[in-house]
Kinemage of the C-alpha trace (Angstrom):
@kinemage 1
@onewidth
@group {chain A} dominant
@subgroup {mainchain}
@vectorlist {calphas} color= white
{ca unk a 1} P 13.149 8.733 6.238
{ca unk a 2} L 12.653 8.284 9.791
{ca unk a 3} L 10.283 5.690 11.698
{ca unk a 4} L 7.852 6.815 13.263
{ca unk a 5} L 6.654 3.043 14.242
{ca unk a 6} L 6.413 -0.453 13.630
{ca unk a 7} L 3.343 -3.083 14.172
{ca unk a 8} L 3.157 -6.467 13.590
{ca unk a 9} L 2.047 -5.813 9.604
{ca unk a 10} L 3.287 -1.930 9.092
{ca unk a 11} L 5.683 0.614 9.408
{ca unk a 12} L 4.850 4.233 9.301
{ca unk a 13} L 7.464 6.055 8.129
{ca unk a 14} L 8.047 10.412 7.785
{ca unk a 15} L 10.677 12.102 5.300
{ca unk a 16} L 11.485 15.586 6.402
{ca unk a 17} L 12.507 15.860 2.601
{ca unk a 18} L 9.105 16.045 0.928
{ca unk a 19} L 6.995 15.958 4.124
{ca unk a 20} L 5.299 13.232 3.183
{ca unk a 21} L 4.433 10.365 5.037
{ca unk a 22} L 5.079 6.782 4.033
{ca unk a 23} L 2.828 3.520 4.907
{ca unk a 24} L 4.707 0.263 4.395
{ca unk a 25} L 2.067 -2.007 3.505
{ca unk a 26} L 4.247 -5.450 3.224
{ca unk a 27} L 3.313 -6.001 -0.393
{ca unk a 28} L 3.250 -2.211 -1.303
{ca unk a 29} L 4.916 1.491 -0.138
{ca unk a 30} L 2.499 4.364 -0.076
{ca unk a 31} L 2.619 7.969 0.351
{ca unk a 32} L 0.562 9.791 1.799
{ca unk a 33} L 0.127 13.913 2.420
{ca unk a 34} L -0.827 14.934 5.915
{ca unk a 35} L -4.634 15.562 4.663
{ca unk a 36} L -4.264 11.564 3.398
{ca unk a 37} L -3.095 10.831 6.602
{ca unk a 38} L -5.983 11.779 8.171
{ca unk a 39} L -8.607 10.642 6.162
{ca unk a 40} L -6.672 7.223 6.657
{ca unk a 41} L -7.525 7.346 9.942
{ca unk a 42} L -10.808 8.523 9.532
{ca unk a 43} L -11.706 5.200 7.223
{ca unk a 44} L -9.960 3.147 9.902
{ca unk a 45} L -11.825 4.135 12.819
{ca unk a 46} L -15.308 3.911 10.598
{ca unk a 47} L -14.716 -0.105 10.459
{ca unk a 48} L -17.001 -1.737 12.519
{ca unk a 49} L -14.553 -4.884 13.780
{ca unk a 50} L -17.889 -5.921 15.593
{ca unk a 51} L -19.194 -6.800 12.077
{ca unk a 52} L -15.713 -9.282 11.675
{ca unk a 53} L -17.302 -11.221 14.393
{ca unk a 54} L -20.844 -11.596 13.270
{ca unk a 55} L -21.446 -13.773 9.945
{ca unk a 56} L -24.564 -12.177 8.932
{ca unk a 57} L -22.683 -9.127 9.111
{ca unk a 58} L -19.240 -9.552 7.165
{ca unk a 59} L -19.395 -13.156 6.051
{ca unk a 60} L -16.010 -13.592 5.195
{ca unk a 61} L -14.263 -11.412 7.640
{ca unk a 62} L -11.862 -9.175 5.470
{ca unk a 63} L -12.928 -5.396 4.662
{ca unk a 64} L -11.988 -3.288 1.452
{ca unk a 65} L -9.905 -0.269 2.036
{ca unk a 66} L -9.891 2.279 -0.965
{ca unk a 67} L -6.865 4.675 -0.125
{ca unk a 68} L -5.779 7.943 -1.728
{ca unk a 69} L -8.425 9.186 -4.132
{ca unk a 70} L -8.892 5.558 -5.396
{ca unk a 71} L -4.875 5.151 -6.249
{ca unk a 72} L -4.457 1.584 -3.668
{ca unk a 73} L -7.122 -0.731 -2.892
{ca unk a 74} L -6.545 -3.169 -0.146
{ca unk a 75} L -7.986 -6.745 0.962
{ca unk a 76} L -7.222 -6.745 4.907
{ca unk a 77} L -8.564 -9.599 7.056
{ca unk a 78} L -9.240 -9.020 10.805
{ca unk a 79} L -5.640 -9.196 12.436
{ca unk a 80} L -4.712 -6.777 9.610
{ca unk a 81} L -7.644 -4.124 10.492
{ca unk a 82} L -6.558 -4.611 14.312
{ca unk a 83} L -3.262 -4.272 13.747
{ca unk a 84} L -3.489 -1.129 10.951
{ca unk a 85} L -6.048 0.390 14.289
{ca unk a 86} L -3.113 -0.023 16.548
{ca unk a 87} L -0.213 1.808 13.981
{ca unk a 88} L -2.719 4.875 13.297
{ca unk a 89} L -3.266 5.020 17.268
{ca unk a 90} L -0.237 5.052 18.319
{ca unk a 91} L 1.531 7.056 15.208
{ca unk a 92} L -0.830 9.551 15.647
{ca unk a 93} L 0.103 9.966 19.302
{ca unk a 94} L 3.821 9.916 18.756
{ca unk a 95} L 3.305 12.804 16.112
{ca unk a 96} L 1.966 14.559 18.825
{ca unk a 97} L -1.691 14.962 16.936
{ca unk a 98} L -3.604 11.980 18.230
{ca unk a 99} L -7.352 12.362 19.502
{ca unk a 100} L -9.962 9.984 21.064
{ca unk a 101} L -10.859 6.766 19.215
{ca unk a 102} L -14.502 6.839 18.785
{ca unk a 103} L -15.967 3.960 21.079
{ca unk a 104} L -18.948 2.870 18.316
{ca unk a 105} L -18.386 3.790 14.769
{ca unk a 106} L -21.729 5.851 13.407
């Protein structure tokens, strides 16, 4: 497997061998297709971080990622959700297959 790159929290990773891509989470490994890919990043950029900063919004500041059809289920506080931004951003671009982050989320 080869690294594609490395944030503070995760590594993306991409094996040539299945052509699969590979999310270490810290706690967990998961694989995703290219099509899961994407619709990773398409959950990502739908999070509102201006809700982490208002109370009557998000109370306590974490948000609930479902990834994969339901397989993972993660619990990712506001550092976590910047940070996983930041890795899809920039892994996207190095793949050569990045495109505008959305400046409000809809």
């Amino acid at each position: 497997m080869t690294k594609v790159y490395a944030s503070k929290f995760y590594t993306l990773y991409q094996s040539d061998q299945d052509r699969r891509y590979y999310i270490d989470f810290g706690q967990k490994m998961v694989k995703f297709s290219f099509c899961q890919l994407l619709a990773l990043r398409q959950k990502i950029y739908a999070v509102s971080i201006e809700d982490h900063f208002d109370s009557d919004l998000n109370k306590h500041g974490f948000e609930i990622l479902i990834l994969c059809n339901k397989e993972h289920l993660f619990l990712l506080n506001t550092f976590e959700v910047l940070d996983l931004m930041e890795m899809v951003k920039y892994s996207f671009s190095l793949l050569g297959i990045s495109s505008e982050i959305p400046l409000t989320s809809s």
